[in-house]
Every structure is written in structure tokens, then in C-alpha cells.
PDB file with SEQRES, HELIX, SHEET and CRYST1 records, atoms N, CA, C and O in Angstrom:
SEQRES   1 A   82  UNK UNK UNK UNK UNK UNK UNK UNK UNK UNK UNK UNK UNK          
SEQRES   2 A   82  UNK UNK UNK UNK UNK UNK UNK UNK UNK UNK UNK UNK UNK          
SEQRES   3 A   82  UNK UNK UNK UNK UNK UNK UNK UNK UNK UNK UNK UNK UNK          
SEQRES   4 A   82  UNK UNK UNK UNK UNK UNK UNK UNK UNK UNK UNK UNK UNK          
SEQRES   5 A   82  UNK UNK UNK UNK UNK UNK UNK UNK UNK UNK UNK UNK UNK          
SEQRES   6 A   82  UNK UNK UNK UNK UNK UNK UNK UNK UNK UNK UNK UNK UNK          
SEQRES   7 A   82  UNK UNK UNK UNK                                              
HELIX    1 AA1 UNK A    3  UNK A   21  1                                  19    
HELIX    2 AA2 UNK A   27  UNK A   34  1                                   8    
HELIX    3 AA3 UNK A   55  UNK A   64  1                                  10    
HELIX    4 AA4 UNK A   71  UNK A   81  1                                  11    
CRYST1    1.000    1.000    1.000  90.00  90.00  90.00 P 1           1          
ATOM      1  N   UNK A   1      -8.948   5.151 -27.225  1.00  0.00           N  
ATOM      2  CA  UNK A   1      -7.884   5.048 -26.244  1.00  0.00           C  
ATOM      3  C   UNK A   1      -6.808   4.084 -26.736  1.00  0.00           C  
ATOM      4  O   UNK A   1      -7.025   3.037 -27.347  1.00  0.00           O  
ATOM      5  N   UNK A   2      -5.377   4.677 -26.319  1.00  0.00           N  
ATOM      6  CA  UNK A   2      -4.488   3.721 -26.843  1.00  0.00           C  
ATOM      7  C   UNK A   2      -4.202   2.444 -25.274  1.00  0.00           C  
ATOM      8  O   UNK A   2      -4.699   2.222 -24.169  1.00  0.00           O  
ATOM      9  N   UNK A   3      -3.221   1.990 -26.052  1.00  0.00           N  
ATOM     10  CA  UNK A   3      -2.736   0.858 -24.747  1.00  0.00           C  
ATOM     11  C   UNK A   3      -2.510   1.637 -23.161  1.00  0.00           C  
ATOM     12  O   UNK A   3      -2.981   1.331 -22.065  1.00  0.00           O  
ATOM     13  N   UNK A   4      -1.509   2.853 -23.603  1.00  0.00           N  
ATOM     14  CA  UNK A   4      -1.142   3.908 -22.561  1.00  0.00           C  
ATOM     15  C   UNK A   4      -1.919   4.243 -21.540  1.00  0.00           C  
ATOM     16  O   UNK A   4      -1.975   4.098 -20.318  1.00  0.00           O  
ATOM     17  N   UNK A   5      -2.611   4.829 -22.576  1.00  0.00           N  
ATOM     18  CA  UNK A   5      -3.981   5.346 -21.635  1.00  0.00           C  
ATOM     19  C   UNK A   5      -4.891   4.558 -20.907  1.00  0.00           C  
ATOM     20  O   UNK A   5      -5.480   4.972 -19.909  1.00  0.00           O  
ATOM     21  N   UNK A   6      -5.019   3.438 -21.381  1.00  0.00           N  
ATOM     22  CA  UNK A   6      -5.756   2.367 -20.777  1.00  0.00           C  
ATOM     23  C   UNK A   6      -4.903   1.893 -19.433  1.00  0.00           C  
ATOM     24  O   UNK A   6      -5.331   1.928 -18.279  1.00  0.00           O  
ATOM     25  N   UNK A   7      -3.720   1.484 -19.821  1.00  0.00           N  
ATOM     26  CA  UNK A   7      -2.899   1.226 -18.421  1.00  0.00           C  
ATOM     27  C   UNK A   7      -2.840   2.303 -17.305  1.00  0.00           C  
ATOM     28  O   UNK A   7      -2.687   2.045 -16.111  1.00  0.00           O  
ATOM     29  N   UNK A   8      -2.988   3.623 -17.876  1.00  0.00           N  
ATOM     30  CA  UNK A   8      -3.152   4.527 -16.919  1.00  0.00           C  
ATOM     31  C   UNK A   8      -4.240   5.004 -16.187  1.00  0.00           C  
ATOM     32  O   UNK A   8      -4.302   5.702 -15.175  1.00  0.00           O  
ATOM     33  N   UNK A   9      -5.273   4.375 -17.054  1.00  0.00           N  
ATOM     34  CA  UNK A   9      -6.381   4.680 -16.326  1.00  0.00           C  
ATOM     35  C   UNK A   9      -6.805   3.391 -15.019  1.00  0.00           C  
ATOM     36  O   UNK A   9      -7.379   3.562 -13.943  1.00  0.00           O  
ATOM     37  N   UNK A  10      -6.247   2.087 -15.654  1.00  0.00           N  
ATOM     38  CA  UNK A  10      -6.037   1.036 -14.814  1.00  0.00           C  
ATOM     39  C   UNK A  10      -5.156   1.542 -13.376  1.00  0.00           C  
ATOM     40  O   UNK A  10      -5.620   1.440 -12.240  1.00  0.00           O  
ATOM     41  N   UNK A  11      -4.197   1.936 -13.608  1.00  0.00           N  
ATOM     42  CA  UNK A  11      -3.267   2.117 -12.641  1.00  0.00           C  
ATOM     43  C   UNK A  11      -4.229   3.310 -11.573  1.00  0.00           C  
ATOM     44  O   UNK A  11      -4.049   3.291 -10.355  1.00  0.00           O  
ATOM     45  N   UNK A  12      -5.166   4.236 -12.178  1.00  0.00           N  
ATOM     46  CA  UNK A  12      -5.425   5.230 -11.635  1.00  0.00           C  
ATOM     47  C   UNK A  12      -6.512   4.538 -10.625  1.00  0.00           C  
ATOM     48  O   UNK A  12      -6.433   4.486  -9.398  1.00  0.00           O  
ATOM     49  N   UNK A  13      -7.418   4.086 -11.362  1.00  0.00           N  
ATOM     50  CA  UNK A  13      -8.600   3.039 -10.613  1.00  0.00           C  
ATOM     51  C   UNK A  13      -8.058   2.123  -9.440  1.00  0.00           C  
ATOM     52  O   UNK A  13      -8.592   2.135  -8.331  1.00  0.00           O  
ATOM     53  N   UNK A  14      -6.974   1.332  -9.745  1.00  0.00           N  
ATOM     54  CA  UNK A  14      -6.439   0.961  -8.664  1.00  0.00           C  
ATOM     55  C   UNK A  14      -6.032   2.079  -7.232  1.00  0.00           C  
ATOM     56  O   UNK A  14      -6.001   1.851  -6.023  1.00  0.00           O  
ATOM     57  N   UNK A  15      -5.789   3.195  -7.948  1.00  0.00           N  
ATOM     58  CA  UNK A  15      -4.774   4.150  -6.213  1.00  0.00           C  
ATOM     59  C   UNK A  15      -6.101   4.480  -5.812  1.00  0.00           C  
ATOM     60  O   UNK A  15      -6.341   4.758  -4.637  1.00  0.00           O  
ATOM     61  N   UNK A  16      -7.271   4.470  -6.976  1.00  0.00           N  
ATOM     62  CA  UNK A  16      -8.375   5.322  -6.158  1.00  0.00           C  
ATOM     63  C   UNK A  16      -9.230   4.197  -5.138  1.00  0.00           C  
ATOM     64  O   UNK A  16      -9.806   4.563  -4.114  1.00  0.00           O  
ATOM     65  N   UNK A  17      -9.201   2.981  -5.546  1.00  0.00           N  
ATOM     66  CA  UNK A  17      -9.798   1.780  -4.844  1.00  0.00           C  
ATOM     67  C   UNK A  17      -8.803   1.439  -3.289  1.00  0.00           C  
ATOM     68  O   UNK A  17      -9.056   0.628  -2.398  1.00  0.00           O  
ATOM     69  N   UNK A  18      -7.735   2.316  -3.404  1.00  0.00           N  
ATOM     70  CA  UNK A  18      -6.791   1.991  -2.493  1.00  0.00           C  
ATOM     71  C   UNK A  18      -7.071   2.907  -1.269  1.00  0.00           C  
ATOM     72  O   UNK A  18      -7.449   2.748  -0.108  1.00  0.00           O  
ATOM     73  N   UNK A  19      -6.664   4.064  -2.171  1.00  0.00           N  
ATOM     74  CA  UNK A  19      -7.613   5.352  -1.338  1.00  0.00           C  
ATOM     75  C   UNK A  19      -8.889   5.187  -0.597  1.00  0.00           C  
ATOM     76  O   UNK A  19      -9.199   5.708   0.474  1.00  0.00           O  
ATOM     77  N   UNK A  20      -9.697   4.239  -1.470  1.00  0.00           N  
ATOM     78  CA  UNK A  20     -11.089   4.122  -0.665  1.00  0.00           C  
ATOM     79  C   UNK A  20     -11.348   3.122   0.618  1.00  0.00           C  
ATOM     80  O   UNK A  20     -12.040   3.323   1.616  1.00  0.00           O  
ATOM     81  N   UNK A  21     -10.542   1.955   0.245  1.00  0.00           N  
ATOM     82  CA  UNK A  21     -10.326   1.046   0.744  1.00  0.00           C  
ATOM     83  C   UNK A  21      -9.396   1.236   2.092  1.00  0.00           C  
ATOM     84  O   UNK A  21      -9.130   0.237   2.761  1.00  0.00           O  
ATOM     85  N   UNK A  22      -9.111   1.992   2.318  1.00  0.00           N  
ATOM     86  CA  UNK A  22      -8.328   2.414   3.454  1.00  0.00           C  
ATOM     87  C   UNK A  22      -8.470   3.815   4.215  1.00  0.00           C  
ATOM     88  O   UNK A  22      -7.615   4.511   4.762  1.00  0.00           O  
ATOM     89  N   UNK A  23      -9.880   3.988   4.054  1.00  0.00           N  
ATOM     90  CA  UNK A  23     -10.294   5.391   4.379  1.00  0.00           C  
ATOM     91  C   UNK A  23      -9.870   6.207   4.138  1.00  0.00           C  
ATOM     92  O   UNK A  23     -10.647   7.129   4.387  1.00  0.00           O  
ATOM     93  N   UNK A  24      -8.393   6.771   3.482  1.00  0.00           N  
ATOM     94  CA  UNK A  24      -8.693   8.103   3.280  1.00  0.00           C  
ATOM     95  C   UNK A  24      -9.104   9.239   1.723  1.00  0.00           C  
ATOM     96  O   UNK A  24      -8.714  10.349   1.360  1.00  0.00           O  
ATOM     97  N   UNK A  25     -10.136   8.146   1.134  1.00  0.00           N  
ATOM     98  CA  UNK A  25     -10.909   9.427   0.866  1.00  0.00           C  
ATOM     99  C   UNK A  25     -12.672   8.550   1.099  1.00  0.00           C  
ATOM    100  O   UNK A  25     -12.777   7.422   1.581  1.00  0.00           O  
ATOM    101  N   UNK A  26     -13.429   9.090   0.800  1.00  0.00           N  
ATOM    102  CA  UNK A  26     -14.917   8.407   1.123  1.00  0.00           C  
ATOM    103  C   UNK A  26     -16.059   8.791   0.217  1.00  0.00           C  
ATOM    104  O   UNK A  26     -15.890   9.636  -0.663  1.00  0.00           O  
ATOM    105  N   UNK A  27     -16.948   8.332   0.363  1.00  0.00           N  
ATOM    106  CA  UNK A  27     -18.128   8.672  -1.000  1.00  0.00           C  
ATOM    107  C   UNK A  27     -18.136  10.267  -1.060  1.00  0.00           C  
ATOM    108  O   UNK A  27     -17.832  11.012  -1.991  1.00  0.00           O  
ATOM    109  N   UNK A  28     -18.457  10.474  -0.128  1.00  0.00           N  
ATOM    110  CA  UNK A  28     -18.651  11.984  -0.260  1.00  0.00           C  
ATOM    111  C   UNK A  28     -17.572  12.794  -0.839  1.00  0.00           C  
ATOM    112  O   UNK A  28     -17.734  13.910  -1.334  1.00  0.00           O  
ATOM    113  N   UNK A  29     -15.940  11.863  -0.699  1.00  0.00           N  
ATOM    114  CA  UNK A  29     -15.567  13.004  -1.494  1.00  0.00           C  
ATOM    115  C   UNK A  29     -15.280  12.572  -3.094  1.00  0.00           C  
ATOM    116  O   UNK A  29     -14.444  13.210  -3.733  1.00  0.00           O  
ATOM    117  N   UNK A  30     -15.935  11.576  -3.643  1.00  0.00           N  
ATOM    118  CA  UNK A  30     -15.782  10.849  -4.783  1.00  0.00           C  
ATOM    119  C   UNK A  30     -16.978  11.303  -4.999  1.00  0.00           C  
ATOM    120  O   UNK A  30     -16.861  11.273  -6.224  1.00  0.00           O  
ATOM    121  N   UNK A  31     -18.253  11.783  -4.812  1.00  0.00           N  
ATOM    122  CA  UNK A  31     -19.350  12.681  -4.981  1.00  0.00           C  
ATOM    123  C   UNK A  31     -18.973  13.914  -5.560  1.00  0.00           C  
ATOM    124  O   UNK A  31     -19.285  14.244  -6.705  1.00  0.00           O  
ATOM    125  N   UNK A  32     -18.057  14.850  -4.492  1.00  0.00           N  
ATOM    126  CA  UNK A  32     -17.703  16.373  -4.367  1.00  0.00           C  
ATOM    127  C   UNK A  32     -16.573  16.548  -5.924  1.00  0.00           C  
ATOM    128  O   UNK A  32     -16.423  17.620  -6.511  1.00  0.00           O  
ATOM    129  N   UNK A  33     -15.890  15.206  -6.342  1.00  0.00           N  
ATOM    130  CA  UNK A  33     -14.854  15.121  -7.649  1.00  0.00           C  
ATOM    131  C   UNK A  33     -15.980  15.504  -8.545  1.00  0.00           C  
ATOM    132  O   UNK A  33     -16.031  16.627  -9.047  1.00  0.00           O  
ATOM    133  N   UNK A  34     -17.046  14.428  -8.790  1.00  0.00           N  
ATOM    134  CA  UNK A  34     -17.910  14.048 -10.012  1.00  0.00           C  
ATOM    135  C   UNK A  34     -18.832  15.407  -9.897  1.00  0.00           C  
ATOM    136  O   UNK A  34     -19.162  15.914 -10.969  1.00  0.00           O  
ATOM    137  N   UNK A  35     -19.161  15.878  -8.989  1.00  0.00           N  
ATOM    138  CA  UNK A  35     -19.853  17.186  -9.102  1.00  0.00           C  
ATOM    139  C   UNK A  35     -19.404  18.597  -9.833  1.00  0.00           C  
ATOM    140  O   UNK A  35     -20.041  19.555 -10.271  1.00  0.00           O  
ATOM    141  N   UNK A  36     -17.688  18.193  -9.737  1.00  0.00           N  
ATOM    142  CA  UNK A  36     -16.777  19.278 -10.111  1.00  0.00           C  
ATOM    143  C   UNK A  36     -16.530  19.046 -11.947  1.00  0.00           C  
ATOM    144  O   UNK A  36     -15.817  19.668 -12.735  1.00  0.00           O  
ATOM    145  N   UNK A  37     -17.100  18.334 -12.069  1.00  0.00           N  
ATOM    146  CA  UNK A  37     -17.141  17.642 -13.821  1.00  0.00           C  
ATOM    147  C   UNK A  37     -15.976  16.709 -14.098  1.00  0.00           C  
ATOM    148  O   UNK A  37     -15.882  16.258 -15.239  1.00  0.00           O  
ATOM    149  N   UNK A  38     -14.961  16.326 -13.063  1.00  0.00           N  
ATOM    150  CA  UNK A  38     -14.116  15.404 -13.719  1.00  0.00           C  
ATOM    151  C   UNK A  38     -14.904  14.125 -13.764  1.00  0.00           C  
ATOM    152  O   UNK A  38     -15.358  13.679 -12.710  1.00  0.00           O  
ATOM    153  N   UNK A  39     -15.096  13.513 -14.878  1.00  0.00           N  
ATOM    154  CA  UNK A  39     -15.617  12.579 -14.935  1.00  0.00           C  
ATOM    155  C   UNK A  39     -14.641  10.911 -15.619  1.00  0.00           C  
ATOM    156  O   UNK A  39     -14.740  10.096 -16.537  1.00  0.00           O  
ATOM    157  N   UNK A  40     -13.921  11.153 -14.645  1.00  0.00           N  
ATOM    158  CA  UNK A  40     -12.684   9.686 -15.008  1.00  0.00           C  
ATOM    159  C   UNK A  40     -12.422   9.105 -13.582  1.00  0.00           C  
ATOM    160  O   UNK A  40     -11.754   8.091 -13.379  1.00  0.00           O  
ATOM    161  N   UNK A  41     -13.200  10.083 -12.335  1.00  0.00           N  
ATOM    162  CA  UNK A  41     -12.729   8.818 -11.674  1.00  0.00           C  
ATOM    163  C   UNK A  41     -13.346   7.430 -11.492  1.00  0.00           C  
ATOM    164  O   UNK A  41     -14.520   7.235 -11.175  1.00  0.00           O  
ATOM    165  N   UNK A  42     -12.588   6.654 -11.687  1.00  0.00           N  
ATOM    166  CA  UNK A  42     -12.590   4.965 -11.831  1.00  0.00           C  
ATOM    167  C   UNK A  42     -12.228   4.609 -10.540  1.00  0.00           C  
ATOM    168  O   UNK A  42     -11.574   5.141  -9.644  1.00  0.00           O  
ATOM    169  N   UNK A  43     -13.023   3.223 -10.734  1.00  0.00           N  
ATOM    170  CA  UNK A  43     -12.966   2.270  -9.577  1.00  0.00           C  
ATOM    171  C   UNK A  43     -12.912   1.092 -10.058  1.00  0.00           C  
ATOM    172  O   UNK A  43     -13.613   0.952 -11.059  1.00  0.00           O  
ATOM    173  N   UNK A  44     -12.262   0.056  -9.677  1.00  0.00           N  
ATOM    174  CA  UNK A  44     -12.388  -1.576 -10.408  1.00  0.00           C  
ATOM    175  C   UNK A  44     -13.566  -1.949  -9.808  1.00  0.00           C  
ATOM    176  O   UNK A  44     -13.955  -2.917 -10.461  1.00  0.00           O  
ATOM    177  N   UNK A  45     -14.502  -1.676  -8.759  1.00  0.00           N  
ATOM    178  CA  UNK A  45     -15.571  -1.999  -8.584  1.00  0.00           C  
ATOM    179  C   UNK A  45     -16.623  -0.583  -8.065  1.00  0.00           C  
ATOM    180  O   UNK A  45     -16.425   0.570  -7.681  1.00  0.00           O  
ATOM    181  N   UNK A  46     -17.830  -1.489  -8.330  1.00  0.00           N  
ATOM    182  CA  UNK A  46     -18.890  -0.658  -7.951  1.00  0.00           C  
ATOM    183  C   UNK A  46     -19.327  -0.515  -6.723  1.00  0.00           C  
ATOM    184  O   UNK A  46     -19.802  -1.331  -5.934  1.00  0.00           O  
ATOM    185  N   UNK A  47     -19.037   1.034  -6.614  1.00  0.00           N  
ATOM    186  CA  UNK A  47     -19.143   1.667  -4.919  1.00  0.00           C  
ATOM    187  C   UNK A  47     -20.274   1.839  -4.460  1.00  0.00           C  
ATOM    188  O   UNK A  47     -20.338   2.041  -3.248  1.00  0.00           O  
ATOM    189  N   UNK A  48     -21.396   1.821  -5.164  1.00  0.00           N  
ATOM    190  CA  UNK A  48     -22.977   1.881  -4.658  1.00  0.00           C  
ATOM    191  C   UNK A  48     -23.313   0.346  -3.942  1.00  0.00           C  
ATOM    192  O   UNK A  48     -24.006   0.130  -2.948  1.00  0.00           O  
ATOM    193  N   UNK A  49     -22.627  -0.569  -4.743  1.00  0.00           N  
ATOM    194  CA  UNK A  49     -23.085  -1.832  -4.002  1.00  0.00           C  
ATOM    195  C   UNK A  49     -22.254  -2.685  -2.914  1.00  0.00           C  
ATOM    196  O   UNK A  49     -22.603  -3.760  -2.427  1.00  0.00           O  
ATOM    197  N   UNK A  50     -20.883  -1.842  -2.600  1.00  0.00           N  
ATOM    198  CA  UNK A  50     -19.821  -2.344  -1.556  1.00  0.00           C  
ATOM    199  C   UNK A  50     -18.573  -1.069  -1.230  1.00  0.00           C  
ATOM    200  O   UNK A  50     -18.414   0.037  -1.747  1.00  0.00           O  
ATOM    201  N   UNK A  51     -17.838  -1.766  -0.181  1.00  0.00           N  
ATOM    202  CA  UNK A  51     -17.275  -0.592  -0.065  1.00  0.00           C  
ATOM    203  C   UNK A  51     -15.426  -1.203  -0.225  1.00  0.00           C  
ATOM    204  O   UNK A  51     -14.380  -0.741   0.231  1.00  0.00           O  
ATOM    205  N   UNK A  52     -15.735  -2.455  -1.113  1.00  0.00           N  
ATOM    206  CA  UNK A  52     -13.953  -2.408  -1.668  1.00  0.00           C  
ATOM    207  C   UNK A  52     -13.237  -3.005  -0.820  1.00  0.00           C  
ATOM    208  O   UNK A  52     -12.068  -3.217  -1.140  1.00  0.00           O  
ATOM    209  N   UNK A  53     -13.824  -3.556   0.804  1.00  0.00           N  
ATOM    210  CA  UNK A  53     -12.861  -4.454   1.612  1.00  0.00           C  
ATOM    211  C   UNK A  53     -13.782  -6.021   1.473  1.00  0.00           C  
ATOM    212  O   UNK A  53     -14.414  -6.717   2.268  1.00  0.00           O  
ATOM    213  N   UNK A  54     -13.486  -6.091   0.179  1.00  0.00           N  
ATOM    214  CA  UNK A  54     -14.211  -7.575   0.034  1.00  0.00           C  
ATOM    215  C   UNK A  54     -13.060  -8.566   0.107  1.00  0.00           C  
ATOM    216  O   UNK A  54     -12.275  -8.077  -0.705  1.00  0.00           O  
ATOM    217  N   UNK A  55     -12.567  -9.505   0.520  1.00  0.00           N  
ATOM    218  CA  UNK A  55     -11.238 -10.381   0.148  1.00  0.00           C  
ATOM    219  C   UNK A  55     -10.924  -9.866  -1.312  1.00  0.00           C  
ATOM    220  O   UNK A  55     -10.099  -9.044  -1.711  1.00  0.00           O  
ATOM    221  N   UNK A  56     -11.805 -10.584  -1.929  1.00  0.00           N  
ATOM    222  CA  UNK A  56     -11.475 -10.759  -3.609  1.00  0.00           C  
ATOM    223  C   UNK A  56     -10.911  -9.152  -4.236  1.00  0.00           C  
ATOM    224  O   UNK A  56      -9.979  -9.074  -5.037  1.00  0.00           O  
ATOM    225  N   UNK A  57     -11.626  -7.998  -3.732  1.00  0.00           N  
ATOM    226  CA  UNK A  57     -11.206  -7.042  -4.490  1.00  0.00           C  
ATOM    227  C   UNK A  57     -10.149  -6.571  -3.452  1.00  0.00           C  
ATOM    228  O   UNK A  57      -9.482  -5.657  -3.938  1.00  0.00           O  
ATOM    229  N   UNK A  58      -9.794  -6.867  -2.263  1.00  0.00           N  
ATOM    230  CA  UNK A  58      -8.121  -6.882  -1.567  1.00  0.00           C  
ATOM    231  C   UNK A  58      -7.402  -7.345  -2.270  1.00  0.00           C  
ATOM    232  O   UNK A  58      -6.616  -6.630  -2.891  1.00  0.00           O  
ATOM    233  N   UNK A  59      -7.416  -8.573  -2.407  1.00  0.00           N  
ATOM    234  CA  UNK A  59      -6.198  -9.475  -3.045  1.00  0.00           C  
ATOM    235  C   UNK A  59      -5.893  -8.961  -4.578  1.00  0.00           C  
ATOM    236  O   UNK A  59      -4.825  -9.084  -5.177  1.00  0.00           O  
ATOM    237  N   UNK A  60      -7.185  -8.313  -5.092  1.00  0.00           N  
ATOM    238  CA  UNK A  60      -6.949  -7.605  -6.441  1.00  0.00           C  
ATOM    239  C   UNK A  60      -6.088  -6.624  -6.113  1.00  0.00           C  
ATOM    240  O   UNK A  60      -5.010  -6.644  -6.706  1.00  0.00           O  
ATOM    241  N   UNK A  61      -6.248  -5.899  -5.444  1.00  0.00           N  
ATOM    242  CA  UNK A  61      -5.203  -4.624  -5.349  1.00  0.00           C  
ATOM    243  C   UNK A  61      -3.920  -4.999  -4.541  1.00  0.00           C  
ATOM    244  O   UNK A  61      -2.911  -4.294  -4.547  1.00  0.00           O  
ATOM    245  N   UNK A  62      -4.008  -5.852  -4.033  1.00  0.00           N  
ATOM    246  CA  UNK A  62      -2.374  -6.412  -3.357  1.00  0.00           C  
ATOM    247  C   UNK A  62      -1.665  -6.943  -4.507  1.00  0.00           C  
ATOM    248  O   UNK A  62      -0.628  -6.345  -4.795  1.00  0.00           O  
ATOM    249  N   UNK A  63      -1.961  -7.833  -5.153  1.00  0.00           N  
ATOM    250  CA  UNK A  63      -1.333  -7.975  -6.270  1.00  0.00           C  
ATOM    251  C   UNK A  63      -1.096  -7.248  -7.390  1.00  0.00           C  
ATOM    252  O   UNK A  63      -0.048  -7.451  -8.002  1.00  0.00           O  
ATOM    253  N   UNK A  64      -1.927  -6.383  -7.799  1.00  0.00           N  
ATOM    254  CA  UNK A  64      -1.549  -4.953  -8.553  1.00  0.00           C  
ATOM    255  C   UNK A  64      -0.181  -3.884  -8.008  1.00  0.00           C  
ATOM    256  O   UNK A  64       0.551  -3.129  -8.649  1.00  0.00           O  
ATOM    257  N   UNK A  65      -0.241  -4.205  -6.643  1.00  0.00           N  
ATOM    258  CA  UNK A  65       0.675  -3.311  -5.818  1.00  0.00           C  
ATOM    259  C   UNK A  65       1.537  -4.017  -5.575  1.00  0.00           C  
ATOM    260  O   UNK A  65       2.337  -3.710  -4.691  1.00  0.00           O  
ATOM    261  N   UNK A  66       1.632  -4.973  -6.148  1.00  0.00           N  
ATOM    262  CA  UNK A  66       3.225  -6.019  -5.808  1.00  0.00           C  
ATOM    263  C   UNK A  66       3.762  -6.057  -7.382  1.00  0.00           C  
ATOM    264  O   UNK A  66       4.945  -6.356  -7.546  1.00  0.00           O  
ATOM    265  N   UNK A  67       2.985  -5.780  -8.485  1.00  0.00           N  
ATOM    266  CA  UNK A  67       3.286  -6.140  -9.771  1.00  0.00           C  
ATOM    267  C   UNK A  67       3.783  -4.533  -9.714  1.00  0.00           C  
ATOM    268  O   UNK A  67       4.600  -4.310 -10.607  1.00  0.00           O  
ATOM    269  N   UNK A  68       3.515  -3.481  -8.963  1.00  0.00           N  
ATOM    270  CA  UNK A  68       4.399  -2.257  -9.335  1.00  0.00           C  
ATOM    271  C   UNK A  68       5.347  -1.980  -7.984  1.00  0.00           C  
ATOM    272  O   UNK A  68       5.630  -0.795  -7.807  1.00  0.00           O  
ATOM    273  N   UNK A  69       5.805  -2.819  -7.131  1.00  0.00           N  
ATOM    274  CA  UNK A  69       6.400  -3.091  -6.530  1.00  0.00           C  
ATOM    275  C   UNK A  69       6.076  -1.566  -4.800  1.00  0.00           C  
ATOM    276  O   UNK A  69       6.915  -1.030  -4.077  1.00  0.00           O  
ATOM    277  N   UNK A  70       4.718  -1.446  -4.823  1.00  0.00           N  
ATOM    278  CA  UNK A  70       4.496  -0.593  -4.010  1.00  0.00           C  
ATOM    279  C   UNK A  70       3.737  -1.154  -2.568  1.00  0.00           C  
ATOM    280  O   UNK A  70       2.588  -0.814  -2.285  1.00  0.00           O  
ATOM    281  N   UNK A  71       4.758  -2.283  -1.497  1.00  0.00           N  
ATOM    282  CA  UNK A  71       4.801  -3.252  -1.138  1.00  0.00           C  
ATOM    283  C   UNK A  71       4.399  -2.321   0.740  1.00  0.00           C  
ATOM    284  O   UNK A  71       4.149  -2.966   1.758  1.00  0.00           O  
ATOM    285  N   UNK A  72       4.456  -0.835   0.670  1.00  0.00           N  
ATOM    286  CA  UNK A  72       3.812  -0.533   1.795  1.00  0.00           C  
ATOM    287  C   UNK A  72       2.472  -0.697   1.769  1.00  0.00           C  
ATOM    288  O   UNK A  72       1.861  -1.117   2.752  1.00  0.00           O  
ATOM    289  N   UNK A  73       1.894  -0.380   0.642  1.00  0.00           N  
ATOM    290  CA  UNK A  73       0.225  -0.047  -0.085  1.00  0.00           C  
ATOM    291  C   UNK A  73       0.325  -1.748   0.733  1.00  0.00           C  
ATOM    292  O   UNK A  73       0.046  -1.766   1.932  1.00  0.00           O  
ATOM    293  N   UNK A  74       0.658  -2.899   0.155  1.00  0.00           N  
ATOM    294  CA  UNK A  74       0.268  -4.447   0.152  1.00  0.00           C  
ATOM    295  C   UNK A  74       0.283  -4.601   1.413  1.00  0.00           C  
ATOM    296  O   UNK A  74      -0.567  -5.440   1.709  1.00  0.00           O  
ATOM    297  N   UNK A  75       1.016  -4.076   2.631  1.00  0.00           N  
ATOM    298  CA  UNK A  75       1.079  -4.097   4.192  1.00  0.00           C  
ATOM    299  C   UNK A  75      -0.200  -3.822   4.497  1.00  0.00           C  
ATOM    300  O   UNK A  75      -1.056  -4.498   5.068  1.00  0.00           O  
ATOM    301  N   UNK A  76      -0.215  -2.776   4.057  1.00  0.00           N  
ATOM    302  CA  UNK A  76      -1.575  -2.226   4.376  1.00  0.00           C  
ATOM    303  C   UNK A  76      -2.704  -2.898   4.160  1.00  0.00           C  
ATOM    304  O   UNK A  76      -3.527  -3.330   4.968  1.00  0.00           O  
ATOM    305  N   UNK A  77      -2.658  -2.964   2.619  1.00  0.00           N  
ATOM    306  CA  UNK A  77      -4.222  -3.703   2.905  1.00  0.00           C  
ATOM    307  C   UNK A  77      -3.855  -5.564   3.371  1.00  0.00           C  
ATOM    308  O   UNK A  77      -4.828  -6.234   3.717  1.00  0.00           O  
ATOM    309  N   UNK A  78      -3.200  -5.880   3.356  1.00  0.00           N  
ATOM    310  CA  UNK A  78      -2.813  -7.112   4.440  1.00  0.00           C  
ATOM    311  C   UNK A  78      -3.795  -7.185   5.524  1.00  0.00           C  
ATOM    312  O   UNK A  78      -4.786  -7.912   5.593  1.00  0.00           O  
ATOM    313  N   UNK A  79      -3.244  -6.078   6.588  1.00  0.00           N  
ATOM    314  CA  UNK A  79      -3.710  -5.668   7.676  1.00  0.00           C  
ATOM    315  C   UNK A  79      -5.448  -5.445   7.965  1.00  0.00           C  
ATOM    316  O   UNK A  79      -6.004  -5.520   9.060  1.00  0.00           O  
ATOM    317  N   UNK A  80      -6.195  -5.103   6.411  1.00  0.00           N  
ATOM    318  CA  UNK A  80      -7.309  -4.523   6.408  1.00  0.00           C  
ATOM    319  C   UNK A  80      -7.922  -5.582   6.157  1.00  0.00           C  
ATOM    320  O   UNK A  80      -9.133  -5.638   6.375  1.00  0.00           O  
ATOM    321  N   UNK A  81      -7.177  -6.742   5.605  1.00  0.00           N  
ATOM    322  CA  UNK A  81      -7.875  -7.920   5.134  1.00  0.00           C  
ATOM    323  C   UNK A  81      -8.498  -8.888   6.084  1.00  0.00           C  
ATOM    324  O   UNK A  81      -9.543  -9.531   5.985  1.00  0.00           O  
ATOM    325  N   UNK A  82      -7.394  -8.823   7.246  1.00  0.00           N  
ATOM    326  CA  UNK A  82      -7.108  -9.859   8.455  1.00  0.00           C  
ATOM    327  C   UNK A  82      -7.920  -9.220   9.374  1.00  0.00           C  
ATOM    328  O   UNK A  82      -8.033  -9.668  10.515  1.00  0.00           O  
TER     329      UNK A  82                                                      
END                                                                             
């Protein structure tokens, strides 16, 4: 993997932790992906042992979402934090 790809897969792990983290998508359908053979979806953390509204992995993705300036996403999980 080059730099590219790595940032993109970063960036991707983040929308999907965002996605999860705010209900709308859920194990089952991060099950129903990996069943279908794509096997890239990423998460910055592990979903068997939490479900991503931890402070620490909030504030990870609020600040990811302020460094790409996508400052509704940061409202949001604000709100999910509090």
C-alpha cells in the first residue's frame, strides 16, 4: 500500500465508525458487507468488544472530522457524547 491508499482507507474507517456510532448502520449490517466478500471494511476500533460511543474513540472522530472540516458529522457526535 502506498501513502494514498492508506489515507484512504483511514478516511474510510473513520465514516464507517461514524456510521456506526450514530446508528445508522449496525452489526448486522457490517456482518451482511463481510458475508458479501468485501473484505476492507475498517473500523479504528474493535466492534466485538464496544460499540464506538466511548469518549476517547468520540473525540477521535471529532477531531478527524474537524481536520477535514466536516463540522456537521462533529455536532453530531458532540451531542452523542454529552
Amino acid at each position: 500500500m502506498d501513502f494514498q491508499e492508506d489515507l484512504e482507507l483511514f478516511n474510510q474507517a473513520m465514516n464507517n465508525a461514524y456510521l456506526l456510532v450514530t446508528n445508522r448502520i449496525d452489526m448486522k449490517h457490517i456482518y451482511k458487507v463481510l458475508d458479501k466478500g468485501i473484505d476492507n471494511f475498517s473500523l479504528p476500533f474493535d466492534p466485538t468488544k464496544h460499540d464506538g460511543k466511548s469518549e476517547d474513540i468520540i473525540d477521535m472522530l471529532i477531531e478527524h472530522f474537524v481536520s477535514t472540516e466536516e463540522y456537521e458529522k462533529c455536532s453530531e457526535l458532540t451531542k452523542i457524547k454529552l
